[in-house]
C-alpha angles and dihedrals in degrees: 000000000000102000098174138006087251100042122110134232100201100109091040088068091068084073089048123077118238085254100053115149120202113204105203085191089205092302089131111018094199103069126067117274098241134023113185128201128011088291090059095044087057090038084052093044096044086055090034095054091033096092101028121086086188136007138154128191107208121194109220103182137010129223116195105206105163117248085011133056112201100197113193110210156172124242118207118173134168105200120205095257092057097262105146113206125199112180146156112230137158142188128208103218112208117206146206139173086347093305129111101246101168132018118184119190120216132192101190116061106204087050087052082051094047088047084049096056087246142119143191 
C-alpha cells in the first residue's frame, strides 16, 4: 500500500477494519512483528517510510483466493544515506466482510506461496 516515502495511508484505512493486524514475518527486523488496528497501521508505515527517500512496493502477479489475495511484488527503495534495495517480496491479505482484516509480509516468495496453500 506504501507508494512513496512521502505517501499517506490514511484513505486506504477506510478498506481495513479497526482491528486490522499487520504480520512483518521477519521482512524488516527492526519493527516490531505484528501492528494491530489503524493506529498501528500509521504507527507501521511512520517507522516503515522513516529511513527511505524513495521507495515503491509493485505488485507483479495476483492470486484470488477467495477470502484471501496473495500479491507477489517487487520492493525498490532509495534510503537517505544513499543504500538502494531490490527485492522480491509478497503479503498474503486476509478479508471479511469486504475489509482487510489481516496482511502478512513475506520476504521470501515461495514461503508467501506455501502460507498461501500454493506451490510453483
Amino acid at each position: 500500500m506504501v507508494e512513496t516515502a512521502g505517501g499517506h495511508l490514511d484513505a486506504g484505512l477506510e478498506f481495513m477494519d479497526p482491528e486490522v493486524e499487520l504480520h512483518l514475518s521477519g521482512v524488516f527486523p527492526d519493527l516490531d512483528p505484528v501492528y494491530r488496528g489503524h493506529e498501528g497501521v500509521l504507527e507501521f508505515v511512520s517507522l516503515f517510510n522513516a529511513p527511505w527517500e524513495e521507495l515503491s512496493v509493485t505488485p507483479q502477479r495476483f492470486f484470488d483466493l477467495g477470502e484471501r489475495v496473495l500479491v507477489l511484488s517487487r520492493f525498490e527503495a532509495r534510503g537517505r544515506d544513499g543504500i538502494e534495495a531490490n527485492l522480491p517480496m509478497a503479503h498474503l491479505w486476509t478479508l471479511r466482510d469486504g475489509k482487510v482484516v489481516r496482511m502478512d509480509a513475506f520476504a521470501d516468495q515461495q514461503k508467501a506461496l506455501e502460507a498461501a496453500g500454493l506451490s510453483e
